[in-house]
N, C-alpha and C positions, 0 to 999 in steps of 0.2 A: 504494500500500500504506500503510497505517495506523501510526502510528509503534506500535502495542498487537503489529499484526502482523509487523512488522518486529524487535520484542523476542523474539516468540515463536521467530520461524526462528532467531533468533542463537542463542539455545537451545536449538532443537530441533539447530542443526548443532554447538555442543557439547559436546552430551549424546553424540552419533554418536563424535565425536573420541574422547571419552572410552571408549565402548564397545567399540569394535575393536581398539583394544590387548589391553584385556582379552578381549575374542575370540581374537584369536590366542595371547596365554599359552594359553588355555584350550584351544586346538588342539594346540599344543605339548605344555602337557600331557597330553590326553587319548592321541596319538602314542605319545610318549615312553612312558607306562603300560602300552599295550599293549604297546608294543617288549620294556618291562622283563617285562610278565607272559609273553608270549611265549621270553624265553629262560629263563627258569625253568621254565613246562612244556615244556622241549626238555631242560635239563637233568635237571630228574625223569624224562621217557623216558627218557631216555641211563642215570641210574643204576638204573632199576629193567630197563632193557635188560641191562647189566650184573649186577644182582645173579641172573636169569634163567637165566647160563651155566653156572649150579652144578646144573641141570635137566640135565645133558648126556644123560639117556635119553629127552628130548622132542626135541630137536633135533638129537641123531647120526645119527638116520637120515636125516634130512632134509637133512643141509648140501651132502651129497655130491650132489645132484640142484640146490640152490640155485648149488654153483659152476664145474654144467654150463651151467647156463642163464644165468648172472649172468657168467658170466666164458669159458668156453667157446666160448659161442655169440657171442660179442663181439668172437673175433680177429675173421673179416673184414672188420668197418666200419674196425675198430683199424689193421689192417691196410694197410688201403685208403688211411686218410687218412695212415699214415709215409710209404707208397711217395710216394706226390705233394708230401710236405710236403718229403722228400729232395732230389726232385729237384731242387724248385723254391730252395730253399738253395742248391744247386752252384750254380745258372746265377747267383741272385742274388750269391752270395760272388766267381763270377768276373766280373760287372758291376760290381761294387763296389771290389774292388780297382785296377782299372783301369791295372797295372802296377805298380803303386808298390809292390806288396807281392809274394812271389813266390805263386805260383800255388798251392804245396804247403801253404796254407794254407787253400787249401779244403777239406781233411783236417779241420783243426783247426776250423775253423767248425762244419762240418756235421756232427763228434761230440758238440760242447760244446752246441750249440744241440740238437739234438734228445734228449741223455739227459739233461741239464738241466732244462730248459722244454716243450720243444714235444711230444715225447713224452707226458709226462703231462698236460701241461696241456690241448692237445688232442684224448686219448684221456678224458681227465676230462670232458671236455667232452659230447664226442658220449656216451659213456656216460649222464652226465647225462640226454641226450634219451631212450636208448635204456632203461637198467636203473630210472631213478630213475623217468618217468612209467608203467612197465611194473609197478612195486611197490606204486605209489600208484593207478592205475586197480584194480591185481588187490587189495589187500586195500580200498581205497575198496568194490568191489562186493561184495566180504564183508560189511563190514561195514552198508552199507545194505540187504544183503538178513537181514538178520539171523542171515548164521553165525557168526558171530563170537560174538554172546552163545549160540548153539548151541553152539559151543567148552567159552564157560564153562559152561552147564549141564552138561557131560558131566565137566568136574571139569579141562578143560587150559586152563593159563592159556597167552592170547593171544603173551606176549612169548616164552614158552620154544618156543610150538611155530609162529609168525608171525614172531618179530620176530629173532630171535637167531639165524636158519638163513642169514639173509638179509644182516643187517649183517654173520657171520662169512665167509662166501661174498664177499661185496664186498671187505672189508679184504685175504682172504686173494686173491685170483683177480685182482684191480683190479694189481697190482706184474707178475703173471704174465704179463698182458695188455699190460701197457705195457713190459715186457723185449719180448715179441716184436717192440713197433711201434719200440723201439729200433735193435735186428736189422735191421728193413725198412728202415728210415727210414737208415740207414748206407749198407745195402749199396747202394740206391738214387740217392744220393747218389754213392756210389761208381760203379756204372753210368752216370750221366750225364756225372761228369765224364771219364769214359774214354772214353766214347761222345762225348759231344756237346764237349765243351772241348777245349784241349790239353794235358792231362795225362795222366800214363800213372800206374799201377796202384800203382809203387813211391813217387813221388812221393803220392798220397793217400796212404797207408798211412805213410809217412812223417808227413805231416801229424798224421794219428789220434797217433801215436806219441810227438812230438815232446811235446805238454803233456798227455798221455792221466793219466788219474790213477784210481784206482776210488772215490774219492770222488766223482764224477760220475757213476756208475751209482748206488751207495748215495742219491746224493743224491734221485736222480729217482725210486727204487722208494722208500724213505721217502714221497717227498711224495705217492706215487702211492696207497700203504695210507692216508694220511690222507683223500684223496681219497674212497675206495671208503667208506672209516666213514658217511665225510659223507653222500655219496648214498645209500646205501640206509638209514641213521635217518634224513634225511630224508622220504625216498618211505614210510620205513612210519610217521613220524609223520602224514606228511599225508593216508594211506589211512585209518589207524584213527580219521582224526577227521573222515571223511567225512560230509557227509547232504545231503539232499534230493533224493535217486535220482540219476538217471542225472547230472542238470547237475551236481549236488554234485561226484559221481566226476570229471567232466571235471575239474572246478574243483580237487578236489585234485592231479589228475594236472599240470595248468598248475604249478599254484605250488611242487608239488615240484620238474621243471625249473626253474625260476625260481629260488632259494632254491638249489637248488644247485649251479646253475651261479655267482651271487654268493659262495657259501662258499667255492668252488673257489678264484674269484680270490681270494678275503681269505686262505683259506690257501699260498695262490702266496706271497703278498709275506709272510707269517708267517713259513714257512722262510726265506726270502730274508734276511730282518731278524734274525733268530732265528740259523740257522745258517750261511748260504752268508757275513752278516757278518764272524759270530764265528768264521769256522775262517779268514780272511784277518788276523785281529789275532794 
């Protein structure tokens, strides 16, 4: 190689050095940008979702049918997964302790853990799969078949008579649903260790009794209406801003689950930080 061509690559791989920093700023930034424009149009939905409610003769007929289907039709998955998530508490709380602790403290585990956390967090969850891609396919396919702007020519706006029946329905029905998987998730709890352990009936119930507190219900139906807000503005922001036919709909139906099963967790540890802290100080 040429000492002319030898100058040139030293250059040419400075120039590179030089350029990929700035590359990546530039990624970062552009990221970052979208992030920030993204939670600014969530919160302009959120307030004009809100200023929408004062419409209440667009959306009173409608919510009572939204928190059949949204919340209703949702015990039995809800359901489903307390009974098993009970059970499986008992056996692990009596594995764990492994004597050292007395046994009537699987009471105490498997009320704190399940109207606490696992309750809503896990009924959050599945919901997620279940109301949030359900809201985001059904108004996604409105919207790219063009009823939605058929909404607006007739003179109804989208939010009061789409959006407001939907997130009111979630907030309210989402606490209704996770009280019940609380219910399940106890008594179940209680059934195995009676059945399957050595504890008897009085000893559980004991345990429940012993640090039972109703800030531990409140706590969990709280986090659980935060929850329901969450999932269904998101499934109807990401319906209403569906397009390119059917892939589009998929597309928003994905990334509503997505998106809100994330929020869920971010507001798990929100309250957590926020108030399950602040009421121990």
């Amino acid at each position: 190689m040429t000492e002319a061509g030898t100058v040139l690559s030293d250059v040419t791989l400075d120039a590179m050095r030089r350029v990929q920093p700035m590359r990546a700023l530039a990624t970062l930034g552009r990221v970052t940008r979208h992030g920030v424009e993204g939670v600014g149009r969530a919160a302009r939905f959120a307030v004009t979702t809100l200023a929408a409610v004062r419409d209440a003769r667009t959306w009173g007929p409608l919510a009572t049918l939204q928190m059949r289907r949204l919340g209703v039709n949702s015990l039995p998955i809800a359901l489903f997964i307390a009974v098993f998530t009970g059970i499986v508490l008992s056996l692990l709380a009596s594995y764990s302790f492994t004597g050292a602790v007395p046994l009537y403290f699987v009471g105490t585990l498997v009320e704190k853990t399940i109207t606490m956390e696992l309750a809503p967090v896990l009924t959050g969850l599945a919901l997620a799969g279940r109301v949030g891609a359900n809201i985001a396919a059904e108004l996604g396919t409105m919207r790219v078949t063009e009823q939605i702007d058929a909404l607006e020519t007739l003179g109804y706006d989208p939010h009061s008579y789409l959006v407001v029946p939907r997130v009111l329905a979630g907030t309210v029905m989402f606490p209704v649903v996770v009280g019940a998987a609380m219910l399940a998730g106890v008594a179940s709890g209680w059934l195995a260790s009676v059945g399957l352990l050595d504890l008897s009936s009085p000893d559980f119930v004991k345990g429940i009794r012993l640090f039972f507190s109703g800030f531990d219900v409140r706590y969990g139906l709280v986090k659980s209406a935060s929850f329901g807000f969450t999932v269904t503005l998101v499934g109807c922001i990401r319906g209403l801003r569906a397009a390119g036919g059917a892939e589009g709909v998929g597309r928003a139906a994905t990334t509503a689950v997505v998106y809100s099963a994330v929020m869920i967790l971010v507001l798990d540890a929100f309250w957590a930080v926020t108030w399950l802290l602040g009421s121990q100080r």
